[in-house]
OpenMM code with the backbone's topology and positions (N, CA, C; nanometers):
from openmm import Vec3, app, unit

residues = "UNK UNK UNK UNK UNK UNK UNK UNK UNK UNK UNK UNK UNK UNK UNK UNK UNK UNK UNK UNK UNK UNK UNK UNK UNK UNK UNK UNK UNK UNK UNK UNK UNK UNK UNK UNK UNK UNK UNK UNK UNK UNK UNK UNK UNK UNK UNK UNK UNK UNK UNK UNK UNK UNK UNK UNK UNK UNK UNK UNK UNK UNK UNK UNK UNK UNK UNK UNK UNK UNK UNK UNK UNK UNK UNK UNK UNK UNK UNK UNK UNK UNK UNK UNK UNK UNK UNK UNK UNK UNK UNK UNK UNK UNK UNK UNK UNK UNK UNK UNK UNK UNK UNK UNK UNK UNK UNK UNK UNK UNK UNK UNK UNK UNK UNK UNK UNK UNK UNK UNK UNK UNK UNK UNK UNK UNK UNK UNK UNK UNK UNK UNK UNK UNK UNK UNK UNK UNK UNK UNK".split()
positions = [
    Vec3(0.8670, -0.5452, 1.9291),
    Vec3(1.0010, -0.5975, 1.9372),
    Vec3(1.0954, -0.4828, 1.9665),
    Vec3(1.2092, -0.5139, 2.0469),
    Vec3(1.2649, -0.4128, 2.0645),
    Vec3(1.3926, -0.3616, 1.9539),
    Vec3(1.4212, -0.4286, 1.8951),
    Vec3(1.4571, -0.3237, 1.8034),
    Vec3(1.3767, -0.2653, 1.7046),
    Vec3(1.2750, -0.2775, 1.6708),
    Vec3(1.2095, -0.1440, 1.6197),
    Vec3(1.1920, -0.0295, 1.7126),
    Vec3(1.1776, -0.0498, 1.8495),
    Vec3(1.2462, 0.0739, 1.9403),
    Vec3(1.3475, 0.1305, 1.9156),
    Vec3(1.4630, 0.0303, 1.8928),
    Vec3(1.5902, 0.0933, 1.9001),
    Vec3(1.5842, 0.1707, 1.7447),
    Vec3(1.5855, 0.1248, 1.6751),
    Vec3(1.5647, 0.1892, 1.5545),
    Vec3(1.4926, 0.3160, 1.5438),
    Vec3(1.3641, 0.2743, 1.5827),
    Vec3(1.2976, 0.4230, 1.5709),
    Vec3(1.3427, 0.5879, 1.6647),
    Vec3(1.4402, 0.5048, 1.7765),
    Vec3(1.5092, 0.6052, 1.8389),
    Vec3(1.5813, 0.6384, 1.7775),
    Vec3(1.6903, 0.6056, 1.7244),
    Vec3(1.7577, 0.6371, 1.6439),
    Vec3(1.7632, 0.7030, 1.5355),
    Vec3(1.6178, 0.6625, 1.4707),
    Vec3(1.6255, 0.7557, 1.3503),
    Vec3(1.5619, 0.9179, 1.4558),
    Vec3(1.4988, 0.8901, 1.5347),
    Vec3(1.4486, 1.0359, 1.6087),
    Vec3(1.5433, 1.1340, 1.7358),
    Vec3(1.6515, 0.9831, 1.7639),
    Vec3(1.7424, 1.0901, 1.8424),
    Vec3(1.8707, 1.0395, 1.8640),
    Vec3(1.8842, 1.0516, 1.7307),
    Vec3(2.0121, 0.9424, 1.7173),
    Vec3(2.1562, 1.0597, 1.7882),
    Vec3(2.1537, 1.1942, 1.7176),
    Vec3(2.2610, 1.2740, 1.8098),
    Vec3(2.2638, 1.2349, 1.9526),
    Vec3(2.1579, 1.2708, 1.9871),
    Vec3(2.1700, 1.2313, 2.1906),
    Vec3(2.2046, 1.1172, 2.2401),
    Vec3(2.1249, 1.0433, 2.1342),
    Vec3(2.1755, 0.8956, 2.1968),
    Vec3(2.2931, 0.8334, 2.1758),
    Vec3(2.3731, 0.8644, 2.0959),
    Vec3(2.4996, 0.8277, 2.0028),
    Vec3(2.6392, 0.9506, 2.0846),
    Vec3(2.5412, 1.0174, 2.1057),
    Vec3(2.7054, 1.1418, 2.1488),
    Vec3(2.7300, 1.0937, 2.3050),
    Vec3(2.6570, 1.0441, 2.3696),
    Vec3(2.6527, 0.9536, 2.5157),
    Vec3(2.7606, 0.8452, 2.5005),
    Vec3(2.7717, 0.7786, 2.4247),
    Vec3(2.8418, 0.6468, 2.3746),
    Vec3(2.9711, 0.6336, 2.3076),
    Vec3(3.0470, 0.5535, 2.3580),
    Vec3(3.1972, 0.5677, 2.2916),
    Vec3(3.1925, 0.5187, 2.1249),
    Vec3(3.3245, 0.5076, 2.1005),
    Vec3(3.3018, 0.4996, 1.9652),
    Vec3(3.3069, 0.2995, 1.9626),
    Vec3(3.3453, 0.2250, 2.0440),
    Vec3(3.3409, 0.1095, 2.0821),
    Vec3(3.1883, 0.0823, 2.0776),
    Vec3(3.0985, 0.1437, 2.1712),
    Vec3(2.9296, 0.1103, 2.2108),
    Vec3(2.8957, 0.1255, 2.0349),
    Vec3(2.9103, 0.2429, 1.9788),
    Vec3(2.7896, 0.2295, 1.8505),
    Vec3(2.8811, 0.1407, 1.7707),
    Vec3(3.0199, 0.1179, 1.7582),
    Vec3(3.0197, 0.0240, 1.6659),
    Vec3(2.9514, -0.1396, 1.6635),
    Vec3(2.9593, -0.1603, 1.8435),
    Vec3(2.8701, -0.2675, 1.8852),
    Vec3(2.7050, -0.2712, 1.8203),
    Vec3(2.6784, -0.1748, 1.8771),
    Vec3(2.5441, -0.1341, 1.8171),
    Vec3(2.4909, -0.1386, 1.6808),
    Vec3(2.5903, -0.0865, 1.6259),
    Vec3(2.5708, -0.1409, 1.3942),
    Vec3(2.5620, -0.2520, 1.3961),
    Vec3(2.6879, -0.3525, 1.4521),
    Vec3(2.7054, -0.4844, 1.4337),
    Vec3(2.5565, -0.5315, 1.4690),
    Vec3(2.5213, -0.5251, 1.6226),
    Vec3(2.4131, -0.5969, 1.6215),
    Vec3(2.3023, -0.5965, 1.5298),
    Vec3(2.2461, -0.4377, 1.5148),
    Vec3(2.1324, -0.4226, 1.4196),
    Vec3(2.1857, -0.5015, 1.2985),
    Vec3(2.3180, -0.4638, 1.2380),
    Vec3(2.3125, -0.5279, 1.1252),
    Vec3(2.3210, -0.6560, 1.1097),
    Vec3(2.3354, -0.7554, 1.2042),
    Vec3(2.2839, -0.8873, 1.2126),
    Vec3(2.1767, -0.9444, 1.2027),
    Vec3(2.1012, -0.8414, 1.3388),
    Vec3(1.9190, -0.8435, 1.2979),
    Vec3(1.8661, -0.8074, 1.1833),
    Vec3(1.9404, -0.7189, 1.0934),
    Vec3(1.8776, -0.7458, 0.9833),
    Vec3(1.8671, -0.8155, 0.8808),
    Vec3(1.9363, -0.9498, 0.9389),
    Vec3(1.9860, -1.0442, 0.8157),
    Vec3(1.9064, -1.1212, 0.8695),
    Vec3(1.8464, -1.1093, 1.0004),
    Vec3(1.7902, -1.2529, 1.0452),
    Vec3(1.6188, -1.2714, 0.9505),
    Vec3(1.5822, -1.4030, 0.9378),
    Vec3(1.4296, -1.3569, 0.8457),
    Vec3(1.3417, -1.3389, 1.0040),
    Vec3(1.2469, -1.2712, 0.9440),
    Vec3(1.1202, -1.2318, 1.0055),
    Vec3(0.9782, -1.2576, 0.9914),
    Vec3(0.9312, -1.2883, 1.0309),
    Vec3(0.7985, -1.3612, 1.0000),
    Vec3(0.7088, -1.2962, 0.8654),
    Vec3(0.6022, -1.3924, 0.8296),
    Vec3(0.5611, -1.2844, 0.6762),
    Vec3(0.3974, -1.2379, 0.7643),
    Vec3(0.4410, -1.1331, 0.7996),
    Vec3(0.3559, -1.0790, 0.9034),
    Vec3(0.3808, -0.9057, 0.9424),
    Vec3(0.3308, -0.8827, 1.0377),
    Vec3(0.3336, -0.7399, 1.0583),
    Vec3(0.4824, -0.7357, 1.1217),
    Vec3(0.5430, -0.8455, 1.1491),
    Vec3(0.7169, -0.8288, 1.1908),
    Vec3(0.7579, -0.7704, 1.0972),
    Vec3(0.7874, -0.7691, 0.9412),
    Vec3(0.7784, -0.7335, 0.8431),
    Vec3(0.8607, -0.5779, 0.8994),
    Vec3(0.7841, -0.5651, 0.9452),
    Vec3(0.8209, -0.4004, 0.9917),
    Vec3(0.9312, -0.3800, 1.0658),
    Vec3(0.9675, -0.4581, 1.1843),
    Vec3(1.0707, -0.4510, 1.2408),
    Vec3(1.1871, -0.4221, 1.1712),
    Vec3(1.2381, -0.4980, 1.0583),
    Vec3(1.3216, -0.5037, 0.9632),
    Vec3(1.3190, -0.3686, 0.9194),
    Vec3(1.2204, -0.3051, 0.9194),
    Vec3(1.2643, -0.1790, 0.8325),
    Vec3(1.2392, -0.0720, 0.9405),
    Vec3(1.2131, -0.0937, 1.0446),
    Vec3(1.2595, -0.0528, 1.1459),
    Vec3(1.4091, -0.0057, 1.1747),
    Vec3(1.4784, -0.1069, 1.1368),
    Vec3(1.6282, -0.1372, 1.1777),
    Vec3(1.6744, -0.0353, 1.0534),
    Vec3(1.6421, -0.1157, 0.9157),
    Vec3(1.7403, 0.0125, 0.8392),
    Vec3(1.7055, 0.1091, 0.8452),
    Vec3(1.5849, 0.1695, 0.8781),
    Vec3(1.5737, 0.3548, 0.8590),
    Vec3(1.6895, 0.3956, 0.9868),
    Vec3(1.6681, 0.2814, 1.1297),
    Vec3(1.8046, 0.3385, 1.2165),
    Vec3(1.8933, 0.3732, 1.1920),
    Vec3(1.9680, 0.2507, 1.1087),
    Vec3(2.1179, 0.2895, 1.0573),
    Vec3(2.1233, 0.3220, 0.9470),
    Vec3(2.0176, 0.4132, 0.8889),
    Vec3(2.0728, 0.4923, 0.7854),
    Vec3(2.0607, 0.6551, 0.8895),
    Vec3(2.0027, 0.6721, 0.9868),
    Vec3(1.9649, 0.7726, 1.0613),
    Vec3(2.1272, 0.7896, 1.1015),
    Vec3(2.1979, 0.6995, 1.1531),
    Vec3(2.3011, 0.7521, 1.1492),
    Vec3(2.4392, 0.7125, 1.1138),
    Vec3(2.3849, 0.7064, 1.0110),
    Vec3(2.5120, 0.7217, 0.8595),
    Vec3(2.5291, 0.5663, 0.8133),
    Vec3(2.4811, 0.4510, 0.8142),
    Vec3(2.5081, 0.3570, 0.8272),
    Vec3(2.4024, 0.3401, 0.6421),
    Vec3(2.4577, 0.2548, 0.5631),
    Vec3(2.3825, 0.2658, 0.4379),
    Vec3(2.3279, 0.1077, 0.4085),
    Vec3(2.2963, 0.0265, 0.5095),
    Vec3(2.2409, -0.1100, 0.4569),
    Vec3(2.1790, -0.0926, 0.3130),
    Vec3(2.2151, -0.2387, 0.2716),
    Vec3(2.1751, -0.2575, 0.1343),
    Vec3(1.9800, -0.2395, 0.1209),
    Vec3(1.9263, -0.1045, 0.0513),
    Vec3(1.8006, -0.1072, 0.0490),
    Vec3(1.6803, -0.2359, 0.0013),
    Vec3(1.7263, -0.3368, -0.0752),
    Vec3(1.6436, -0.3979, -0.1456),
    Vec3(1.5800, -0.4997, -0.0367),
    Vec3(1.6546, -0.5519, 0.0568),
    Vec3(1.5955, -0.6051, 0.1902),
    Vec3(1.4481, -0.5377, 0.2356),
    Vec3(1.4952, -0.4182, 0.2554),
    Vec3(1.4036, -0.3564, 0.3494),
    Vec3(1.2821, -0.3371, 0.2220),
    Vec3(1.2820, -0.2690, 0.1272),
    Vec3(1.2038, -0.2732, 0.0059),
    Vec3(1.1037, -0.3902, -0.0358),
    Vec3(1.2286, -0.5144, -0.0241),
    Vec3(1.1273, -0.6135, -0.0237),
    Vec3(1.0320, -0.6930, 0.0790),
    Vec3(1.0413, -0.6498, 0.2045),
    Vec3(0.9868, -0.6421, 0.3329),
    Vec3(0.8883, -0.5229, 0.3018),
    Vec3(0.9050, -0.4227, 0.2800),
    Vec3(0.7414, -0.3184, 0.2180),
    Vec3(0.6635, -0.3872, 0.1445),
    Vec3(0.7224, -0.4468, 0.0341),
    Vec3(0.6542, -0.4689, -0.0921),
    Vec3(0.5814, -0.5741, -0.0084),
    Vec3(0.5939, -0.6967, 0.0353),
    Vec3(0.5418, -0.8254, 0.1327),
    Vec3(0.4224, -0.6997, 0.1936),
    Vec3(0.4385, -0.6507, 0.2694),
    Vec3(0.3681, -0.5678, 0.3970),
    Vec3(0.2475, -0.4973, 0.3005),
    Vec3(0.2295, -0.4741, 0.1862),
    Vec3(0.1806, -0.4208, 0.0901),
    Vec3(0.0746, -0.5517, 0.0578),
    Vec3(0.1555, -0.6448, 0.0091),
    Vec3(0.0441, -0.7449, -0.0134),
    Vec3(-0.0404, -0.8087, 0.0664),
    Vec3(-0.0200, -0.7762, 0.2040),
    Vec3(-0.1067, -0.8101, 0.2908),
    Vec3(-0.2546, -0.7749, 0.2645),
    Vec3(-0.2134, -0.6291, 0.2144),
    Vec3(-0.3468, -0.4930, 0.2008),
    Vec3(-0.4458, -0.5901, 0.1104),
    Vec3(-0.5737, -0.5413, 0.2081),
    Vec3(-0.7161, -0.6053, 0.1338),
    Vec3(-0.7740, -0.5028, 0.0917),
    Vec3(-0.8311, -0.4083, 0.1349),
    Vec3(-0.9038, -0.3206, 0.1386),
    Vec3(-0.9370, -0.1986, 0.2646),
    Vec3(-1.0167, -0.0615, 0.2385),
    Vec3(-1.0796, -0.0143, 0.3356),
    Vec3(-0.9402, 0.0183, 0.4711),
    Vec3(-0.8100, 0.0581, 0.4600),
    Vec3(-0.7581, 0.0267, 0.5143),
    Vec3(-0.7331, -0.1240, 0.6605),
    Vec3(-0.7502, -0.2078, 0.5984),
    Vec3(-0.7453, -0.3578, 0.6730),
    Vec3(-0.6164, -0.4241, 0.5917),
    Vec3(-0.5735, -0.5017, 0.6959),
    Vec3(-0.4669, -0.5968, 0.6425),
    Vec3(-0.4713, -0.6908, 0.6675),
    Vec3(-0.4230, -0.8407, 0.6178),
    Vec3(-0.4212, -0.9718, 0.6921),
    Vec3(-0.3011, -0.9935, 0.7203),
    Vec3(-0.3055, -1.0550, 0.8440),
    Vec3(-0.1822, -1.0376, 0.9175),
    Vec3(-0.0355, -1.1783, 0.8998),
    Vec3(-0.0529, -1.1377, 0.7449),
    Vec3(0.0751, -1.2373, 0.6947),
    Vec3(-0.0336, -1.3006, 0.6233),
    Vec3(0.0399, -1.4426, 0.5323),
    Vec3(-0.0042, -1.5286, 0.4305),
    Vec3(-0.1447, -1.6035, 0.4970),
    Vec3(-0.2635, -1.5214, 0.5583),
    Vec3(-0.3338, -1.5762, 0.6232),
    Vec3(-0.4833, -1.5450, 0.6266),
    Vec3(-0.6340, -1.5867, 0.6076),
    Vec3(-0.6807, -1.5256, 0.6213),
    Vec3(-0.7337, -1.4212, 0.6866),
    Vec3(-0.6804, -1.4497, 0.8408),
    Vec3(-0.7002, -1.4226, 0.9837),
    Vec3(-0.7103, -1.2297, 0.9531),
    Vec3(-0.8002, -1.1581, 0.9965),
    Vec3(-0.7609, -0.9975, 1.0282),
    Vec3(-0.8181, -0.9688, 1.1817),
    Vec3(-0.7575, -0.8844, 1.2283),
    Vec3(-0.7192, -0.8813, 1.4087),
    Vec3(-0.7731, -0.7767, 1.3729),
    Vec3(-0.7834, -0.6971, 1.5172),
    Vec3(-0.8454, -0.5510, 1.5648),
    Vec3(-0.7154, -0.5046, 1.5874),
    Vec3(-0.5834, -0.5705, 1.6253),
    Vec3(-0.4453, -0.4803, 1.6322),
    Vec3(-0.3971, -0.4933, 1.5048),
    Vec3(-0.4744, -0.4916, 1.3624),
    Vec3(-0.4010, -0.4237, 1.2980),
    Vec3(-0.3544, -0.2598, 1.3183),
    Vec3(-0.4516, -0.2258, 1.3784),
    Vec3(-0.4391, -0.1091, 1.3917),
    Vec3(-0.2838, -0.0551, 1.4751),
    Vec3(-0.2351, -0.1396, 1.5647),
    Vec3(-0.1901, -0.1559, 1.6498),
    Vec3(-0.0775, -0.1890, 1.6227),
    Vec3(-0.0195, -0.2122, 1.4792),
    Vec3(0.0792, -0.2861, 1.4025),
    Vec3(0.1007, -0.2031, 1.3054),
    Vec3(0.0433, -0.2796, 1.1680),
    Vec3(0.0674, -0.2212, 1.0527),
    Vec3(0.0219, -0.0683, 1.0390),
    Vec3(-0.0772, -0.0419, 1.0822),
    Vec3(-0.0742, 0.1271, 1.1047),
    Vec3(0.0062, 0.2301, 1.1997),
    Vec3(0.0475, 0.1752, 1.2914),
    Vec3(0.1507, 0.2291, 1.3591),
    Vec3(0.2860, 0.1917, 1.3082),
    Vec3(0.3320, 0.1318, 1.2533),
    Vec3(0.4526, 0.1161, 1.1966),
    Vec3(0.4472, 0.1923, 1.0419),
    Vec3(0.3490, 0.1392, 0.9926),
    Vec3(0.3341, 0.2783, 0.8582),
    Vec3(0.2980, 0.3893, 0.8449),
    Vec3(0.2284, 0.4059, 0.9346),
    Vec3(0.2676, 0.5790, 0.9996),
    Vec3(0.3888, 0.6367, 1.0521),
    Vec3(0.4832, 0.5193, 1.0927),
    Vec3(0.6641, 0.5941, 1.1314),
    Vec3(0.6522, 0.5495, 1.0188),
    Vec3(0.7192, 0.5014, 0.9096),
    Vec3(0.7376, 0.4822, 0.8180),
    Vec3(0.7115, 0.6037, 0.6632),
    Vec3(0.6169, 0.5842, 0.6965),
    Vec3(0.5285, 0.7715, 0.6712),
    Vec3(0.5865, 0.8599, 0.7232),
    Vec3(0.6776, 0.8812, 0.7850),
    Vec3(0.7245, 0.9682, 0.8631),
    Vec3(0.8847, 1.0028, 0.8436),
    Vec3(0.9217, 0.8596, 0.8744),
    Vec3(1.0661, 0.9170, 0.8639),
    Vec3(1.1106, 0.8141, 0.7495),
    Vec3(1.0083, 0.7427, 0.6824),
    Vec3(1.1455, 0.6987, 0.5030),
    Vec3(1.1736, 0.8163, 0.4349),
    Vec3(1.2834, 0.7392, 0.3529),
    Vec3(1.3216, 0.8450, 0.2443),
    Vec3(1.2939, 0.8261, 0.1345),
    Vec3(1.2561, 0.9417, 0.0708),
    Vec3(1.1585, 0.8913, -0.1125),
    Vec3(1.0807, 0.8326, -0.0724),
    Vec3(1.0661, 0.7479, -0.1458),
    Vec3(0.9149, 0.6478, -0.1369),
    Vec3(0.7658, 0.7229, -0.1040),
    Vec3(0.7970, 0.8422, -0.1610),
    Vec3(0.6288, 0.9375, -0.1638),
    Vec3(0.5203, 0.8250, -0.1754),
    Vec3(0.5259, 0.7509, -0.2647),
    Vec3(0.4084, 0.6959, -0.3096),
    Vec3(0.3164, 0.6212, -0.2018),
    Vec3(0.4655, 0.4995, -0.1447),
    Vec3(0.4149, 0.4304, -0.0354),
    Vec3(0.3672, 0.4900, 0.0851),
    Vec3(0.4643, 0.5545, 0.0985),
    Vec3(0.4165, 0.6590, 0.1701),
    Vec3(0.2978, 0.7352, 0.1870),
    Vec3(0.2360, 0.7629, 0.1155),
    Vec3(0.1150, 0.8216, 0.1111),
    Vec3(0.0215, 0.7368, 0.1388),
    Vec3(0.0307, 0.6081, 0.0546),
    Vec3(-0.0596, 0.5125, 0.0893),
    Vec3(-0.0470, 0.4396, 0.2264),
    Vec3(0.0438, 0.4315, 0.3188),
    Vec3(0.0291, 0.3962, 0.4225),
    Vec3(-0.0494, 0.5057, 0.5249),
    Vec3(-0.0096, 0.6350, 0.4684),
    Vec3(-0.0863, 0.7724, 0.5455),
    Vec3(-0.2911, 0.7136, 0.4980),
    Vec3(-0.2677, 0.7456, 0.4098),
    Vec3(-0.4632, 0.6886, 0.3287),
    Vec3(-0.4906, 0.5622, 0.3615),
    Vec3(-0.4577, 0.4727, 0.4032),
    Vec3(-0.4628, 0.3447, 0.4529),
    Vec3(-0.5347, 0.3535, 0.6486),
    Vec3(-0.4219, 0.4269, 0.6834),
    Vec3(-0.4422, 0.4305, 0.8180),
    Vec3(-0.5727, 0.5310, 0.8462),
    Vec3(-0.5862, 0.6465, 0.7956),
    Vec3(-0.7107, 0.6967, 0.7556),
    Vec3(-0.8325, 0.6742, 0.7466),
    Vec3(-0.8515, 0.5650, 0.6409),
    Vec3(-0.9733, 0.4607, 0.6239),
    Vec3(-1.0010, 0.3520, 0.7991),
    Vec3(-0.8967, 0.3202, 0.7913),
    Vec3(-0.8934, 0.2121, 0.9037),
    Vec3(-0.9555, 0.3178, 1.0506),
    Vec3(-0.8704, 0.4040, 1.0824),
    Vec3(-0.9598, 0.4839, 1.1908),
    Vec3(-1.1013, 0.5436, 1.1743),
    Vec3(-1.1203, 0.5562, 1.0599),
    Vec3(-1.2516, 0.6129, 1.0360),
    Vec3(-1.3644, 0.4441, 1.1008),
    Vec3(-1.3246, 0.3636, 1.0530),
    Vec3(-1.3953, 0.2466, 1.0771),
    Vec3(-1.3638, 0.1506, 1.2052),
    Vec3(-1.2505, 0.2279, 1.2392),
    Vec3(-1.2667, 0.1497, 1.3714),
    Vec3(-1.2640, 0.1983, 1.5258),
    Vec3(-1.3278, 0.3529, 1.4851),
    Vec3(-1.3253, 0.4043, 1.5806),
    Vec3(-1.4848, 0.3425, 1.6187),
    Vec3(-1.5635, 0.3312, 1.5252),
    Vec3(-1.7295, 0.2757, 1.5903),
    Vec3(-1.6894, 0.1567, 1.6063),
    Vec3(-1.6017, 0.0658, 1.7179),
    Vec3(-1.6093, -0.0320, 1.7668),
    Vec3(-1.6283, 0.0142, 1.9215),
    Vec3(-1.5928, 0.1456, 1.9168),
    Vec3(-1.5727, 0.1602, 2.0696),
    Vec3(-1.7194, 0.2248, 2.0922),
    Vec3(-1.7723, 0.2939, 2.0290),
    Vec3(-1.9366, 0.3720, 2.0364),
    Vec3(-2.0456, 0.2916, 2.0223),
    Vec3(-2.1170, 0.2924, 2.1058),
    Vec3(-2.2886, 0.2676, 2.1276),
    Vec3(-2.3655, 0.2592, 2.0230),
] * unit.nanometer
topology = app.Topology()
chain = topology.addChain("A")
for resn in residues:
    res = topology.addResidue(resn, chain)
    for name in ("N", "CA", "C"):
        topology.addAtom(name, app.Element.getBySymbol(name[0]), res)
């Protein structure tokens, strides 16, 4: 989705991209994200998008209310089965793009939240397990 693009730019180049732009464009720009972040999101690896958006606008200076995005982790958390694998929302269903999802989004996440060591770590040890095991899908 594209605002977890926009977001994740933002939190990674938010000076460049923001000093280009009048002060009219980024106020446009808050407004929107901060709409999208009110909108719900599927109980799924979208999950992420959402927190996509607030690490943006806290990247630059913008302080959305955390417990949204928190409780969008905590959801994204209960997905977790095991062995780094996830099910992809309230479902039994598990895909080969988890990898492709929830590990790539919790690896930025891993990356650029703030605090949240814990989760953090466990999305780093999560994604870990999962490549170790799914790299022999592609080998002989």
């Amino acid at each position: 989705m594209e605002l977890a693009a926009v977001g994740f730019a933002l939190c990674v180049a938010s000076g460049e991209l923001l000093s280009l732009e009048d002060g009219l464009t980024r106020r446009r720009l808050i407004t929107y994200l901060t709409a999208a972040g009110r909108l719900p999101y599927r109980s799924n690896n979208w999950k992420f998008f959402r927190v996509l958006i607030d690490l943006g606008l806290r990247a630059i200076g913008e302080c959305p209310d955390p417990a949204p995005m928190h409780a969008c982790l905590d959801e994204i958390e209960s997905f977790f089965i095991s062995d780094g694998w996830y099910r992809d929302g309230d479902t039994q269903q598990i895909d080969h793009y988890v990898g492709f999802a929830f590990h790539f989004y919790g690896l930025l996440y891993a990356r650029l939240g703030i605090g949240d060591r814990g989760r953090r770590e466990r999305f780093r040890q999560r994604a870990v397990a999962f490549a170790a095991q799914f790299a022999h899908w592609f080998c002989r």
